[in-house]
Backbone as XML, in Angstrom:
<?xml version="1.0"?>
<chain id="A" units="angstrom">
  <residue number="1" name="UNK">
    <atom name="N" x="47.161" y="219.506" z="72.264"/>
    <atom name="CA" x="47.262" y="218.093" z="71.990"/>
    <atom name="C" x="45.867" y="217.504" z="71.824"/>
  </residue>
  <residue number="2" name="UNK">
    <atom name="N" x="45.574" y="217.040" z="70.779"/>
    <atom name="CA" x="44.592" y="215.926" z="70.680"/>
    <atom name="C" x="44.098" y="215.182" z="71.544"/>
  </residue>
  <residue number="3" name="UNK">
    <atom name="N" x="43.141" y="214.897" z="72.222"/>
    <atom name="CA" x="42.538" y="213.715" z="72.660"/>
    <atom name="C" x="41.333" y="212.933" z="72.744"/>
  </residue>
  <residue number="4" name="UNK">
    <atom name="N" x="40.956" y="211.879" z="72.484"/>
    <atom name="CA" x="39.815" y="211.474" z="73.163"/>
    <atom name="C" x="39.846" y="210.392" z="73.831"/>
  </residue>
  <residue number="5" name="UNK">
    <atom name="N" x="38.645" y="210.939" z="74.642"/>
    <atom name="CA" x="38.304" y="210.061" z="75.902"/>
    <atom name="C" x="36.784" y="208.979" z="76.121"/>
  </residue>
  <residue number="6" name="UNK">
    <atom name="N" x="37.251" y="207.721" z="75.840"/>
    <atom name="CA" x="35.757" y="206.951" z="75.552"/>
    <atom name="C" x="35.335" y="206.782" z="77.393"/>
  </residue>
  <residue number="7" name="UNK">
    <atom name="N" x="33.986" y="206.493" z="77.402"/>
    <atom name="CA" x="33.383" y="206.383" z="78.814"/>
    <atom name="C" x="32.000" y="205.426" z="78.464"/>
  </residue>
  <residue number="8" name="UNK">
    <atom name="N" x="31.522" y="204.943" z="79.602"/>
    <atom name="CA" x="30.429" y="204.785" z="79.098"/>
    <atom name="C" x="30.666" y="202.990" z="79.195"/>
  </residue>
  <residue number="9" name="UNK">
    <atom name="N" x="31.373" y="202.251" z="79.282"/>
    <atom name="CA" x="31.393" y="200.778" z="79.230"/>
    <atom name="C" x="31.190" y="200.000" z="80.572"/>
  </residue>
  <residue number="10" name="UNK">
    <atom name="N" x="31.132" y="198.792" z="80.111"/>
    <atom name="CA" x="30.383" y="197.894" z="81.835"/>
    <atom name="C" x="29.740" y="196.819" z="81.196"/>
  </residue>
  <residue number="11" name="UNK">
    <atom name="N" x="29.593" y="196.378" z="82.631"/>
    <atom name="CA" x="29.202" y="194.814" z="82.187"/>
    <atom name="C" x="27.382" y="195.187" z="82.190"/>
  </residue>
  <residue number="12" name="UNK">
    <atom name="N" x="27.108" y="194.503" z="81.104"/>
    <atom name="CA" x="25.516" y="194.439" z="80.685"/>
    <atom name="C" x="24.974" y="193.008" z="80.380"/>
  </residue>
  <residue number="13" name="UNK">
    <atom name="N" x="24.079" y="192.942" z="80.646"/>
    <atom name="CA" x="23.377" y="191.154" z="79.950"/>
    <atom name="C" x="23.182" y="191.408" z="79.019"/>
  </residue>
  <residue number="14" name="UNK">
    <atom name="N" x="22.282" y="189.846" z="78.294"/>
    <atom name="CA" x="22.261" y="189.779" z="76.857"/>
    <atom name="C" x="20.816" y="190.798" z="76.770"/>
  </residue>
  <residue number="15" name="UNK">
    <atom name="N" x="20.909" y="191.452" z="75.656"/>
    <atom name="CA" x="19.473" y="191.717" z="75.522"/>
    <atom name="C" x="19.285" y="193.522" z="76.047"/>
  </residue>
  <residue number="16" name="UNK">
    <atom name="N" x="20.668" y="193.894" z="77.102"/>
    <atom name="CA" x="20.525" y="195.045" z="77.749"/>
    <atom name="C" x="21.166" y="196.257" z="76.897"/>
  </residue>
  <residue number="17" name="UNK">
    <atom name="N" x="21.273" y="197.059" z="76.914"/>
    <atom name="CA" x="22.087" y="198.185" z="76.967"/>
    <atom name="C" x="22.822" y="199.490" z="77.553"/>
  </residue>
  <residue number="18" name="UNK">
    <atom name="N" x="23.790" y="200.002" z="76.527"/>
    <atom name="CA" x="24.593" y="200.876" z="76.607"/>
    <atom name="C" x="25.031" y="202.180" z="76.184"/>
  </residue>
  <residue number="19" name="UNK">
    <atom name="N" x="25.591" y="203.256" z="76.415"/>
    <atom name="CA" x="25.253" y="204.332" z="75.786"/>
    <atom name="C" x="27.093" y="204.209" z="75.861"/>
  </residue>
  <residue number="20" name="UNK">
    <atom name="N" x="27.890" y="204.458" z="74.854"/>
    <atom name="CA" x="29.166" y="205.084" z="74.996"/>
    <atom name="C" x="28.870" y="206.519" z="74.159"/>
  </residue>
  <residue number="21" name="UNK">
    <atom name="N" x="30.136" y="207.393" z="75.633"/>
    <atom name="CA" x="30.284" y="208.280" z="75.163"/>
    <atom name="C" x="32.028" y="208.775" z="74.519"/>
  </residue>
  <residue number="22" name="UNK">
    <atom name="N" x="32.126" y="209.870" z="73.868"/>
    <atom name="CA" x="33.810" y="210.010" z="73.406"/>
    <atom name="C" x="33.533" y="211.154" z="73.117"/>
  </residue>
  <residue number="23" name="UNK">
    <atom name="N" x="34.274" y="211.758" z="74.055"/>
    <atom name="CA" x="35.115" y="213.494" z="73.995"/>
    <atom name="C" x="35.904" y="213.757" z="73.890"/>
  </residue>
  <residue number="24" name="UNK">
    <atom name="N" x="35.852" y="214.920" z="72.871"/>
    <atom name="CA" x="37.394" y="215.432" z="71.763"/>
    <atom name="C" x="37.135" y="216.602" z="72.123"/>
  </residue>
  <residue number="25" name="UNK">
    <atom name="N" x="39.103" y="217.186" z="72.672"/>
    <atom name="CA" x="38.963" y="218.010" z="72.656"/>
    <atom name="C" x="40.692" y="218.243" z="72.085"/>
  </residue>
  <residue number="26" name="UNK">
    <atom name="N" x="41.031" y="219.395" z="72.407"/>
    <atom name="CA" x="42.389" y="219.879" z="71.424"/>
    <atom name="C" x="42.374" y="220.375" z="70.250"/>
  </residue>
  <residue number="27" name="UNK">
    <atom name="N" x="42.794" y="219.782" z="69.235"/>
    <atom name="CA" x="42.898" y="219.859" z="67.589"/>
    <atom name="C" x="41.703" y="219.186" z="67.002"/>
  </residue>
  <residue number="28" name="UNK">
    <atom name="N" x="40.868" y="218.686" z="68.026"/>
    <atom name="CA" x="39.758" y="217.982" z="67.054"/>
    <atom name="C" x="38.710" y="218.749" z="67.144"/>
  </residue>
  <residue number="29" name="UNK">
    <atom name="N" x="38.002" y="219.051" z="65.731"/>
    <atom name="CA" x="37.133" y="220.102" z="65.880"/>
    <atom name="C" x="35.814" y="219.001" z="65.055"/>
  </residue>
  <residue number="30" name="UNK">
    <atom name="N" x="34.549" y="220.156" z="65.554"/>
    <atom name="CA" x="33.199" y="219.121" z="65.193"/>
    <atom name="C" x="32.997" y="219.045" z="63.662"/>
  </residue>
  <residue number="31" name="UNK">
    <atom name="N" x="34.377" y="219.425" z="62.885"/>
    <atom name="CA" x="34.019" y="219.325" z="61.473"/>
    <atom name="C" x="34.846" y="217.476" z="60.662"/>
  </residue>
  <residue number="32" name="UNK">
    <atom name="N" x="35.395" y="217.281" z="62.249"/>
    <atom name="CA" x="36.183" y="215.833" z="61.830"/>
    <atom name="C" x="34.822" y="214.655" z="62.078"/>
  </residue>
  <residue number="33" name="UNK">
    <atom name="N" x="35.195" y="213.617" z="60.705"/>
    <atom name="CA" x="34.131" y="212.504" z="61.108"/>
    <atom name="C" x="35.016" y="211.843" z="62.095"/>
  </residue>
  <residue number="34" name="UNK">
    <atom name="N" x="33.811" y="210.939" z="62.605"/>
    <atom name="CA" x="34.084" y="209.969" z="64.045"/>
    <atom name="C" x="33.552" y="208.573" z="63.869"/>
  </residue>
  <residue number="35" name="UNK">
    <atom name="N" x="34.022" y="207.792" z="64.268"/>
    <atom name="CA" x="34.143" y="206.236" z="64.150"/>
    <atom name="C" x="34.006" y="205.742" z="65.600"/>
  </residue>
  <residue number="36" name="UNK">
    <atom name="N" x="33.465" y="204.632" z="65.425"/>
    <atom name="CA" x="33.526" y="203.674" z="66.804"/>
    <atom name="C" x="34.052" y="202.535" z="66.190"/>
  </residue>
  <residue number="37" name="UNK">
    <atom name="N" x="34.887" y="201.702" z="66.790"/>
    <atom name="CA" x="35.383" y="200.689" z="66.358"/>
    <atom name="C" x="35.355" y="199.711" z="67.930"/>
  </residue>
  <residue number="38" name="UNK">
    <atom name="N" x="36.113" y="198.384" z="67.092"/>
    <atom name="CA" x="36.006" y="197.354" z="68.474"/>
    <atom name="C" x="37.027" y="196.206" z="68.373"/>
  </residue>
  <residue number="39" name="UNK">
    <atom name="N" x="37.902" y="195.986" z="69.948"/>
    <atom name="CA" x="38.632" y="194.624" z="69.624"/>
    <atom name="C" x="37.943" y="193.668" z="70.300"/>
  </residue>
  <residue number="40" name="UNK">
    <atom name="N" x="37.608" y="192.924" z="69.986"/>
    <atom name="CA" x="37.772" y="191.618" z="71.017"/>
    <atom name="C" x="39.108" y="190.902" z="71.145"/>
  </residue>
  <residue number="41" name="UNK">
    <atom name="N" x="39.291" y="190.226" z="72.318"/>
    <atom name="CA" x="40.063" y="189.717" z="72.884"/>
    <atom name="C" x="40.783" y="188.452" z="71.826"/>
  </residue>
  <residue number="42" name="UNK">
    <atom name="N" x="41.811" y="188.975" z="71.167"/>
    <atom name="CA" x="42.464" y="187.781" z="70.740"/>
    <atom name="C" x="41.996" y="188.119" z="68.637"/>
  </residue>
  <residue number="43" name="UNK">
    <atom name="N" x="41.302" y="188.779" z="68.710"/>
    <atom name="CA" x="40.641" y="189.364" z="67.339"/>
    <atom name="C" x="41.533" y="190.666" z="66.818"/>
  </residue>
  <residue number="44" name="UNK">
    <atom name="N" x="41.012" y="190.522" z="65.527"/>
    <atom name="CA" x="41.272" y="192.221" z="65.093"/>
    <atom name="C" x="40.172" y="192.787" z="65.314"/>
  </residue>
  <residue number="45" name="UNK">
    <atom name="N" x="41.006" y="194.170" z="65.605"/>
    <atom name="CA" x="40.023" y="195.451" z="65.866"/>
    <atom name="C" x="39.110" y="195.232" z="64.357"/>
  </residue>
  <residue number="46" name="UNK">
    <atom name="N" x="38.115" y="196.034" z="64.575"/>
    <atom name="CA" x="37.117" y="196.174" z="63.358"/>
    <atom name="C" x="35.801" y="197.377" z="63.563"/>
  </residue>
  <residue number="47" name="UNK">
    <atom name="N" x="35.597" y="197.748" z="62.547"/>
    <atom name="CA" x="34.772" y="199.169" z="62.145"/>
    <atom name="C" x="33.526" y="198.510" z="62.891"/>
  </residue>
  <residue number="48" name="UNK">
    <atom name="N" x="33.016" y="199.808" z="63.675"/>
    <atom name="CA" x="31.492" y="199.661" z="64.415"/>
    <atom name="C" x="30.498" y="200.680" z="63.422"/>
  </residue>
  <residue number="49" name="UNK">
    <atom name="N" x="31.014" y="201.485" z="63.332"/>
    <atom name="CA" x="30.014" y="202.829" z="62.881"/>
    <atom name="C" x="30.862" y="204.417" z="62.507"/>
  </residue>
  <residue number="50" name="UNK">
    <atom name="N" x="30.386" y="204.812" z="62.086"/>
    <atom name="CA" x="30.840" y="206.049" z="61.515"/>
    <atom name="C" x="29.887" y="207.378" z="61.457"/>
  </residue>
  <residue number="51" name="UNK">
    <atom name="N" x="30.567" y="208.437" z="61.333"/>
    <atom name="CA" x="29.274" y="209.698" z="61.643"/>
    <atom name="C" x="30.295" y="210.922" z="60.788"/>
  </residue>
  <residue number="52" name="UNK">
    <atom name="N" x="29.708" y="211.692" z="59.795"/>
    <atom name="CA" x="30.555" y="212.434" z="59.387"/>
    <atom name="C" x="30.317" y="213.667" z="60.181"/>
  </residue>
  <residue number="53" name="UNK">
    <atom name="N" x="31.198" y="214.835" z="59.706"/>
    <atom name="CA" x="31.461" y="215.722" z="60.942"/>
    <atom name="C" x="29.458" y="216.377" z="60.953"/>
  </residue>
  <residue number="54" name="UNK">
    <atom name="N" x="29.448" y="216.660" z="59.861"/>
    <atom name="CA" x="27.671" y="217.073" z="59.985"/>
    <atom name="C" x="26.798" y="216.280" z="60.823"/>
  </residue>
  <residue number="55" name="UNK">
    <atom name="N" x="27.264" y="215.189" z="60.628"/>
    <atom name="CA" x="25.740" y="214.092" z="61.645"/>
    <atom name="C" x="25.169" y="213.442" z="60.168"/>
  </residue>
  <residue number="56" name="UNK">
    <atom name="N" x="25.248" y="214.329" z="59.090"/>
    <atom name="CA" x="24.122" y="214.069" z="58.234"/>
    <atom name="C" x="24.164" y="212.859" z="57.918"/>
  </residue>
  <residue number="57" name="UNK">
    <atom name="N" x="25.549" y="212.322" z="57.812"/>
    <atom name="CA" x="25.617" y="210.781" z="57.034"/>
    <atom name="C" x="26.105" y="209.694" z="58.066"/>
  </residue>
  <residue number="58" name="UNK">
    <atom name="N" x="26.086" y="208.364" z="57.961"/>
    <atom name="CA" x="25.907" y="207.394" z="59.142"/>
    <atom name="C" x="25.999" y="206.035" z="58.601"/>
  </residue>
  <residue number="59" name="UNK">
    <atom name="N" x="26.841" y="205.318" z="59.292"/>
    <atom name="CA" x="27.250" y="204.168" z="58.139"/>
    <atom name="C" x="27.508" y="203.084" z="59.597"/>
  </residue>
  <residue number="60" name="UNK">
    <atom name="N" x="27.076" y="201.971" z="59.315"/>
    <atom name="CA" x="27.113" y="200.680" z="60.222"/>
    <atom name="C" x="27.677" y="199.323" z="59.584"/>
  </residue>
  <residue number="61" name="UNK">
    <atom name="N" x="28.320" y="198.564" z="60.375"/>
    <atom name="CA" x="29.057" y="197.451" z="60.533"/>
    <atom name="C" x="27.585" y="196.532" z="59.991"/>
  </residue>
  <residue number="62" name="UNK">
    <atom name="N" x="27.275" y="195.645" z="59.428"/>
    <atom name="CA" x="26.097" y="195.072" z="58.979"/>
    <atom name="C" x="25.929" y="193.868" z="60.831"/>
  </residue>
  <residue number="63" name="UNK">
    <atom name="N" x="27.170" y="193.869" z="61.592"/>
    <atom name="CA" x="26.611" y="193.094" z="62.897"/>
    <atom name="C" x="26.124" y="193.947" z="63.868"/>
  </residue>
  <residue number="64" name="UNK">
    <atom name="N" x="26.147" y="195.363" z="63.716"/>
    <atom name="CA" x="25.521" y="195.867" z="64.524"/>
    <atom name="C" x="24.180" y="197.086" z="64.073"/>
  </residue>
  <residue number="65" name="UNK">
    <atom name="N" x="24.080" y="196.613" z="62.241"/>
    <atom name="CA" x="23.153" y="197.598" z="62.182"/>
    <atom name="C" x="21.469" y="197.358" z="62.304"/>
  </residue>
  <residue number="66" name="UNK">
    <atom name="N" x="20.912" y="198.383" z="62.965"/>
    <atom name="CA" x="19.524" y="198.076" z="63.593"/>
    <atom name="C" x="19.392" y="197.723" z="65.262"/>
  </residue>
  <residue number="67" name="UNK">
    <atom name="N" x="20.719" y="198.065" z="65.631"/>
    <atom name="CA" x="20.949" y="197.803" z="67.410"/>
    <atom name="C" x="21.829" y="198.928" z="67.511"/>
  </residue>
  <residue number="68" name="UNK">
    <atom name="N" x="22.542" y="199.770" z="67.099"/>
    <atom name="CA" x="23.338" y="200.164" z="67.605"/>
    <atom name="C" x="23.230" y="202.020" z="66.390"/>
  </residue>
  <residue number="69" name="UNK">
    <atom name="N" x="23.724" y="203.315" z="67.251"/>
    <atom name="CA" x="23.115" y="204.589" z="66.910"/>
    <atom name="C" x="24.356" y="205.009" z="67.190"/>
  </residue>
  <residue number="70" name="UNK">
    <atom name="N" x="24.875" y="205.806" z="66.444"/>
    <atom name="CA" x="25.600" y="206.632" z="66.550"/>
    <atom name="C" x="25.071" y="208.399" z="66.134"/>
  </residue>
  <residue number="71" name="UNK">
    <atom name="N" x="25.366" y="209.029" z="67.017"/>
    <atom name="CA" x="25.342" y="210.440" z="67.017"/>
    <atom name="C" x="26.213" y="211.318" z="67.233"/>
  </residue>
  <residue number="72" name="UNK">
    <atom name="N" x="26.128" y="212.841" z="67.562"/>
    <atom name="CA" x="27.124" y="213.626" z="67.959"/>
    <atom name="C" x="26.525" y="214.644" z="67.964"/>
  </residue>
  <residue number="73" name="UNK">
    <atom name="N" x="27.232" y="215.553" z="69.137"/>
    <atom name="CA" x="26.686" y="217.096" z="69.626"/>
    <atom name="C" x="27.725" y="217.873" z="69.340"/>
  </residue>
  <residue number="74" name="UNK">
    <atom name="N" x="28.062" y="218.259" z="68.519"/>
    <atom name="CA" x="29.216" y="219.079" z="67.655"/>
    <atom name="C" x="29.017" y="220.199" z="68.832"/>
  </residue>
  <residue number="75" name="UNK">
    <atom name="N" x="28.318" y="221.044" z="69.376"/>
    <atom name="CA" x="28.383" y="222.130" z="70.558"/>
    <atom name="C" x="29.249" y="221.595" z="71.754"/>
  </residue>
  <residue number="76" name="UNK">
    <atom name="N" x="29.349" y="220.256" z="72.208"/>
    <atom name="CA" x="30.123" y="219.406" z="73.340"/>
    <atom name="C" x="31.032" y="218.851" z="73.067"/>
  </residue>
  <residue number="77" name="UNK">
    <atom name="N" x="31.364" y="218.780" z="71.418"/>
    <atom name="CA" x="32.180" y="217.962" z="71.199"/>
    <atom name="C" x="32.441" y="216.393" z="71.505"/>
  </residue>
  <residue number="78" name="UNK">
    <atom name="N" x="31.123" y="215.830" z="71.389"/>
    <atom name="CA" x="30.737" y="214.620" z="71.665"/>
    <atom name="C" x="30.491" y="214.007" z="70.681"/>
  </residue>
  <residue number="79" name="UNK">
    <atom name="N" x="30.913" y="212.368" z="70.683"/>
    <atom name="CA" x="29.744" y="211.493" z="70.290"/>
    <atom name="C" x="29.781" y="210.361" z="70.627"/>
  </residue>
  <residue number="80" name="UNK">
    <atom name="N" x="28.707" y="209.951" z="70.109"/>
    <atom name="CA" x="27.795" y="208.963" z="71.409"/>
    <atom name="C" x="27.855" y="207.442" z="70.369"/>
  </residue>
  <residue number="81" name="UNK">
    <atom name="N" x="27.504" y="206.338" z="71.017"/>
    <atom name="CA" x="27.414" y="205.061" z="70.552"/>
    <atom name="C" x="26.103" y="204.655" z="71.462"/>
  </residue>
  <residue number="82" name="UNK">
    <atom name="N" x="24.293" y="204.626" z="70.691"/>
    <atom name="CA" x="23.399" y="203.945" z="72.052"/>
    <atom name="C" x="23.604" y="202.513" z="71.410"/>
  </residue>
  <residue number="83" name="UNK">
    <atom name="N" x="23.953" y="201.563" z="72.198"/>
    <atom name="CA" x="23.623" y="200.032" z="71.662"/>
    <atom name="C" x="22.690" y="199.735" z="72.687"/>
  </residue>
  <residue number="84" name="UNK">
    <atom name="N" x="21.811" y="198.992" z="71.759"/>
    <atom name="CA" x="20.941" y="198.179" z="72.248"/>
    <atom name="C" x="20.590" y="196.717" z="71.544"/>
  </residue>
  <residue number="85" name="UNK">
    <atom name="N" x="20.056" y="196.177" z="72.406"/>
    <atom name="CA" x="20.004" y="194.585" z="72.279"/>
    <atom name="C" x="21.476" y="193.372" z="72.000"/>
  </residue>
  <residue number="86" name="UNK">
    <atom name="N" x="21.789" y="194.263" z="73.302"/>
    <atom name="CA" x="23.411" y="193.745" z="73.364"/>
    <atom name="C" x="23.453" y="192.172" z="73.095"/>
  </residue>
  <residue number="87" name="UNK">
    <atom name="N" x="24.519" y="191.407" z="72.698"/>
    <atom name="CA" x="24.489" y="190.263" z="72.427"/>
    <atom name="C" x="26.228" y="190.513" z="73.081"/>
  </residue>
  <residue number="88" name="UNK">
    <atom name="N" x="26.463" y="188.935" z="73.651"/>
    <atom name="CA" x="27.724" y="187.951" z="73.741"/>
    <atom name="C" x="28.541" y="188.680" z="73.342"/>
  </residue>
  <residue number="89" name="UNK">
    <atom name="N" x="28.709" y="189.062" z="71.716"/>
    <atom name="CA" x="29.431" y="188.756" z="71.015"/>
    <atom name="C" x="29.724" y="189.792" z="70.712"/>
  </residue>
  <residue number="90" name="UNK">
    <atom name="N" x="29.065" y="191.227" z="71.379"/>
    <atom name="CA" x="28.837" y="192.335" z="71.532"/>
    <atom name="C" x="30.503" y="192.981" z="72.092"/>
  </residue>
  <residue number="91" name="UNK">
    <atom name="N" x="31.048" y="191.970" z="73.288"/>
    <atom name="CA" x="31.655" y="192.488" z="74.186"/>
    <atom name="C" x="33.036" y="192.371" z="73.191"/>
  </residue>
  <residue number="92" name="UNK">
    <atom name="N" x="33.930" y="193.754" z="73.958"/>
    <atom name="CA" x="34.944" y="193.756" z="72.912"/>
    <atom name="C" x="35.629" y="195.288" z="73.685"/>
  </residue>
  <residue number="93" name="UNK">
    <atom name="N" x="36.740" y="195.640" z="73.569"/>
    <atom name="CA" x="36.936" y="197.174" z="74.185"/>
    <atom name="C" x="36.945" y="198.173" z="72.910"/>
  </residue>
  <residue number="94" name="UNK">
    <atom name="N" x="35.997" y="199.180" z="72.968"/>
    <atom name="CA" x="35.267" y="199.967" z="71.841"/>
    <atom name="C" x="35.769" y="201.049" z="72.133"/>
  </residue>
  <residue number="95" name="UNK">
    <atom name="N" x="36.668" y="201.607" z="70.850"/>
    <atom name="CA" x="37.649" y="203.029" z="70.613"/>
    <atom name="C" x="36.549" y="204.168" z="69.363"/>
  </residue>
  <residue number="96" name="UNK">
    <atom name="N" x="37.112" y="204.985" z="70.192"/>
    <atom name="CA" x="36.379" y="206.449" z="68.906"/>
    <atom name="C" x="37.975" y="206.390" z="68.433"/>
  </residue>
  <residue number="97" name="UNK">
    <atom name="N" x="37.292" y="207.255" z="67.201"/>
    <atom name="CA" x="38.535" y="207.718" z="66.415"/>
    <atom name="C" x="37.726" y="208.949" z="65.811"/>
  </residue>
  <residue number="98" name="UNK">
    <atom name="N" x="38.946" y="210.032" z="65.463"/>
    <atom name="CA" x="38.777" y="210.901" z="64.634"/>
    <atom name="C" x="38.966" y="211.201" z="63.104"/>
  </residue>
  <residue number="99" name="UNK">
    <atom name="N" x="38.858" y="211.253" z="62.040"/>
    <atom name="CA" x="39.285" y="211.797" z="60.921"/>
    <atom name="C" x="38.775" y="213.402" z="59.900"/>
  </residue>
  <residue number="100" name="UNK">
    <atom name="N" x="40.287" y="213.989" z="60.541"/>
    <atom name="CA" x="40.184" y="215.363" z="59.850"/>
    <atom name="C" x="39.714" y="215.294" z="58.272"/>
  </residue>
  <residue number="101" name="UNK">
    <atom name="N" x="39.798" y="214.146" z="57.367"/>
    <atom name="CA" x="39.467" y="214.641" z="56.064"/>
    <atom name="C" x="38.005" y="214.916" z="55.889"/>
  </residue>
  <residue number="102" name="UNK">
    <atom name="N" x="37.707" y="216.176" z="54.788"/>
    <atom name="CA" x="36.675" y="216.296" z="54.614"/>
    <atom name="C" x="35.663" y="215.128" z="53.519"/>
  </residue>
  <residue number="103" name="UNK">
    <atom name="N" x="36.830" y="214.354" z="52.712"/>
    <atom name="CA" x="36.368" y="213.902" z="51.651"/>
    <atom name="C" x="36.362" y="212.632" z="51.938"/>
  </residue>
  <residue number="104" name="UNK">
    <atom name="N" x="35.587" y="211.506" z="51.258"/>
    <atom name="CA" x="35.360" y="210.305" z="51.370"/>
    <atom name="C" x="35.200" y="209.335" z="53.136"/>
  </residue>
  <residue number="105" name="UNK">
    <atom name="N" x="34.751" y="210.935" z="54.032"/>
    <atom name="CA" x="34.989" y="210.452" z="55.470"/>
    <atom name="C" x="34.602" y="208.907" z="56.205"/>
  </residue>
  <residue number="106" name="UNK">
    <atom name="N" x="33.367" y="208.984" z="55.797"/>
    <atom name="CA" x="32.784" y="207.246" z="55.605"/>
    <atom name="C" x="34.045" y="206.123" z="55.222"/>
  </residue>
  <residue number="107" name="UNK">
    <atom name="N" x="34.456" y="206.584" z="54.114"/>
    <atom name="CA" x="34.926" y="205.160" z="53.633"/>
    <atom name="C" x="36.290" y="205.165" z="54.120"/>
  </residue>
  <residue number="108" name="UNK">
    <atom name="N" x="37.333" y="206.582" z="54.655"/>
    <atom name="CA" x="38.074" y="206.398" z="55.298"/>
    <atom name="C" x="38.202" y="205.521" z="56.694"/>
  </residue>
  <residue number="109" name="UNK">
    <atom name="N" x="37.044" y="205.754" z="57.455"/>
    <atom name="CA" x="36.914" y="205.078" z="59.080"/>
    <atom name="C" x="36.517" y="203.923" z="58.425"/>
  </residue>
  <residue number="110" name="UNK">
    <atom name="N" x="35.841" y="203.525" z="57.431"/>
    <atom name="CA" x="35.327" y="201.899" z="57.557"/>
    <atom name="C" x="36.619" y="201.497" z="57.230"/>
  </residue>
  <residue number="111" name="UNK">
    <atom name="N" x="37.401" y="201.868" z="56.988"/>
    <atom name="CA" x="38.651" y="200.962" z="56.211"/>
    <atom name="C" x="39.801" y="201.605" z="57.506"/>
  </residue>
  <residue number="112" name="UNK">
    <atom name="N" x="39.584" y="202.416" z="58.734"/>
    <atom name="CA" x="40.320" y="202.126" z="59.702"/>
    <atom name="C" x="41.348" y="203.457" z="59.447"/>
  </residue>
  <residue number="113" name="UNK">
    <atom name="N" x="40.962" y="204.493" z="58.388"/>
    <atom name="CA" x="42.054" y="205.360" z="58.657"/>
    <atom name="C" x="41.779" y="206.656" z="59.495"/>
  </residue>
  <residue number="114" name="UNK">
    <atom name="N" x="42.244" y="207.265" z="60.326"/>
    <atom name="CA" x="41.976" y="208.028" z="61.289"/>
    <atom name="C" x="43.306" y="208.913" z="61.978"/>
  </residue>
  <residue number="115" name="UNK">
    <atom name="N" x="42.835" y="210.069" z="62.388"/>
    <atom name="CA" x="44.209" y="210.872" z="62.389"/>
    <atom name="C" x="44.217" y="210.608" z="63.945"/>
  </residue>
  <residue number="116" name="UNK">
    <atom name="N" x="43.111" y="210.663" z="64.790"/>
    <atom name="CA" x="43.504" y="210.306" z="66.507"/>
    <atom name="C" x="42.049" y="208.807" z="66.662"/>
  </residue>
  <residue number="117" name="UNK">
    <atom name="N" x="42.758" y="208.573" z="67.606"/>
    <atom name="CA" x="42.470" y="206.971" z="68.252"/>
    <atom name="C" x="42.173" y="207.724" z="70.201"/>
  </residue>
  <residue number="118" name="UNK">
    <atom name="N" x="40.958" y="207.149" z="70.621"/>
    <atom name="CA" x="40.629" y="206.716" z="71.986"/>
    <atom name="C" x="41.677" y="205.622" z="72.743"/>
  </residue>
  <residue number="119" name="UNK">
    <atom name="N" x="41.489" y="205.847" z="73.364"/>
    <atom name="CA" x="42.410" y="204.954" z="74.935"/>
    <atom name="C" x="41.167" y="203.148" z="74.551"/>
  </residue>
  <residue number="120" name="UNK">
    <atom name="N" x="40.363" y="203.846" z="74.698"/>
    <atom name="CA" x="39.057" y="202.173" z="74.607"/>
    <atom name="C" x="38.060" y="202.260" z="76.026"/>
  </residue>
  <residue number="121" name="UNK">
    <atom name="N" x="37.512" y="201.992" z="75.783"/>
    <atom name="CA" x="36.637" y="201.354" z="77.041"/>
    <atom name="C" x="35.664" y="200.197" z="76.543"/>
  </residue>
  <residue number="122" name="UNK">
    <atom name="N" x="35.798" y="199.408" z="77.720"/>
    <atom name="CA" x="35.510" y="197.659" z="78.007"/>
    <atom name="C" x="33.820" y="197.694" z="77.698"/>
  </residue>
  <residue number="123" name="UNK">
    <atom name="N" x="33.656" y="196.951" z="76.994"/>
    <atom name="CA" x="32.286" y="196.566" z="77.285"/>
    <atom name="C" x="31.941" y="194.655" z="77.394"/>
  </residue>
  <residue number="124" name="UNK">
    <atom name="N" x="31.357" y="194.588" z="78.382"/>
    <atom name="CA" x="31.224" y="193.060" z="78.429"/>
    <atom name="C" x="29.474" y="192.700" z="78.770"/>
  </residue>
  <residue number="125" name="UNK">
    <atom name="N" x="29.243" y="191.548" z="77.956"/>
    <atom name="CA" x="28.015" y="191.448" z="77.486"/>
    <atom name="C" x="28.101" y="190.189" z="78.231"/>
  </residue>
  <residue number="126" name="UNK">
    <atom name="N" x="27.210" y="189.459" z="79.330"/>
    <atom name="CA" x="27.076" y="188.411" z="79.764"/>
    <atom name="C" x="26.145" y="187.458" z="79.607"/>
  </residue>
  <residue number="127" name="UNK">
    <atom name="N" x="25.884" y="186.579" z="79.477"/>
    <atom name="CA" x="24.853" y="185.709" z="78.545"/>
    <atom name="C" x="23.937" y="185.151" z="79.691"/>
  </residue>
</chain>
């Protein structure tokens, strides 16, 4: 069975940061791209970042790009979200996702399609 597991959230001030992490294990192998996404409370969910299964390519939300890194250790089956220079507006509960396709992987996660979804973990940004 598929899963991942996000970690890594908490309350931070403005200005501080965070490292999320999300581990896949089961059917998800380090050749699927990975997404971070985010709801806030009362909002739609919406695309944070993206990482194709290589690492090589890397695509950001234009509100979080230049604060916020996405990576992955394909040997651990990890990947990571570092944000920094958290803002307010920051806070939101932030899901990985997986997508097995090899083709157009980027533009699949920015547009939200994904074969497994994270549980979420909270992040709250205090001003």
């Amino acid at each position: 069975q598929a899963q991942l597991v996000e970690s890594g959230g908490g309350l931070v001030q403005a200005g501080g940061s965070l490292r999320l992490s999300c581990a896949a294990s089961g059917r998800i192998f380090s050749t699927y791209g990975m997404g971070w996404f985010r709801q806030a409370l009362g909002k739609e969910r919406e695309f944070v970042s993206a990482i194709t299964g290589s690492g090589d390519n890397t695509d950001y939300a234009d509100s979080v790009k230049g604060r916020f890194t996405i990576s992955r250790d394909n040997a651990k089956n990890m990947v990571y979200l570092q944000m920094n220079s958290l803002k307010p507006e920051d806070t939101a509960v932030y899901f990985c996702a997986a997508q097995s396709s090899p083709y157009d992987t980027i533009y699949q996660l920015r547009n939200e399609i994904a074969d497994y979804w994270g549980q979420g973990t909270q992040v709250t940004v205090s001003s």
